[in-house]
C-alpha positions as CSV (number, residue, x, y, z in Angstrom):
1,X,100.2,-23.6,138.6
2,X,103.8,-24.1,139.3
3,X,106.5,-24.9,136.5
4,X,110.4,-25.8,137.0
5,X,112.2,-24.7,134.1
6,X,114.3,-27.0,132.6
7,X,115.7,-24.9,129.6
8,X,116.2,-21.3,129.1
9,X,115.7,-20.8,125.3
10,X,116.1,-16.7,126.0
11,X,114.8,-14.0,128.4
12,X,111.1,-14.9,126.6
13,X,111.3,-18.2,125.9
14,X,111.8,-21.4,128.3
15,X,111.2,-24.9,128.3
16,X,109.4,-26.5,131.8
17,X,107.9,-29.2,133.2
18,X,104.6,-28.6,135.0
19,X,103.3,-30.7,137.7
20,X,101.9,-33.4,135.9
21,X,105.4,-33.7,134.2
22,X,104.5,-32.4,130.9
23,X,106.9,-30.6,129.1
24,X,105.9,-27.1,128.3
25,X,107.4,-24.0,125.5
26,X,106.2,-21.1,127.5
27,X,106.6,-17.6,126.7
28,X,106.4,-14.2,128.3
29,X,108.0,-10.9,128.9
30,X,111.0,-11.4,130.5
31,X,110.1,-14.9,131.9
32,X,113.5,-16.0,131.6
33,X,115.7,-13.7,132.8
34,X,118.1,-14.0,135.8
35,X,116.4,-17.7,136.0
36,X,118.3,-20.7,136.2
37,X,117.0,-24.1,135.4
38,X,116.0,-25.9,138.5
39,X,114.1,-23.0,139.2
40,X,110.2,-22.2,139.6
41,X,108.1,-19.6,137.9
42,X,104.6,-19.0,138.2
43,X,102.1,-19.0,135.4
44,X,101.1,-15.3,136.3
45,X,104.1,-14.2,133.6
46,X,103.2,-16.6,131.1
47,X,101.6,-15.4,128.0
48,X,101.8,-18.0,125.6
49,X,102.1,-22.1,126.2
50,X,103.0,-25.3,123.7
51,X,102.5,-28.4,124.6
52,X,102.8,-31.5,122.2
53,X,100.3,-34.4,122.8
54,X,102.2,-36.9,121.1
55,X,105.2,-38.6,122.3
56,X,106.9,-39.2,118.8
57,X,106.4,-35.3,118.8
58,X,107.9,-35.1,121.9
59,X,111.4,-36.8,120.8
60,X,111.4,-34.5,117.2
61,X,111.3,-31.1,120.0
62,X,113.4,-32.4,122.4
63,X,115.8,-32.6,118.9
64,X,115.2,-29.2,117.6
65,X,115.8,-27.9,121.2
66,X,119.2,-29.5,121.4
67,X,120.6,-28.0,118.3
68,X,119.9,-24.4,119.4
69,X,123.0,-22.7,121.1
């Protein structure tokens, strides 16, 4: 499965949205480095993967995520 990144948290961590929209924490060695949001990885890298099923949840991520530099 393809994922667009939407937010590089570091060169480990990014934030994506997959192809039913859903927006993703993935993690992985590396995953995010030299990547640029807009930009497609494949799952093959991807070790670890949060998803929130709850849209109140959603809106307190999308929060936390704003406030990190």
């Amino acid at each position: 499965m393809n994922m667009q990144i939407t937010k590089i948290l570091n060169n480990n961590v990014v934030v994506v949205t997959d192809d039913q929209q859903r927006e993703k924490v993935v993690m992985g060695r590396g995953i995010g480095f030299q990547k640029c949001a807009g930009e497609r990885i494949n799952s093959s890298g991807i070790e670890k993967e949060y998803a929130l099923s709850s849209h109140e949840l959603n809106g307190r991520l999308s929060e936390l995520l704003s406030h990190i530099p």
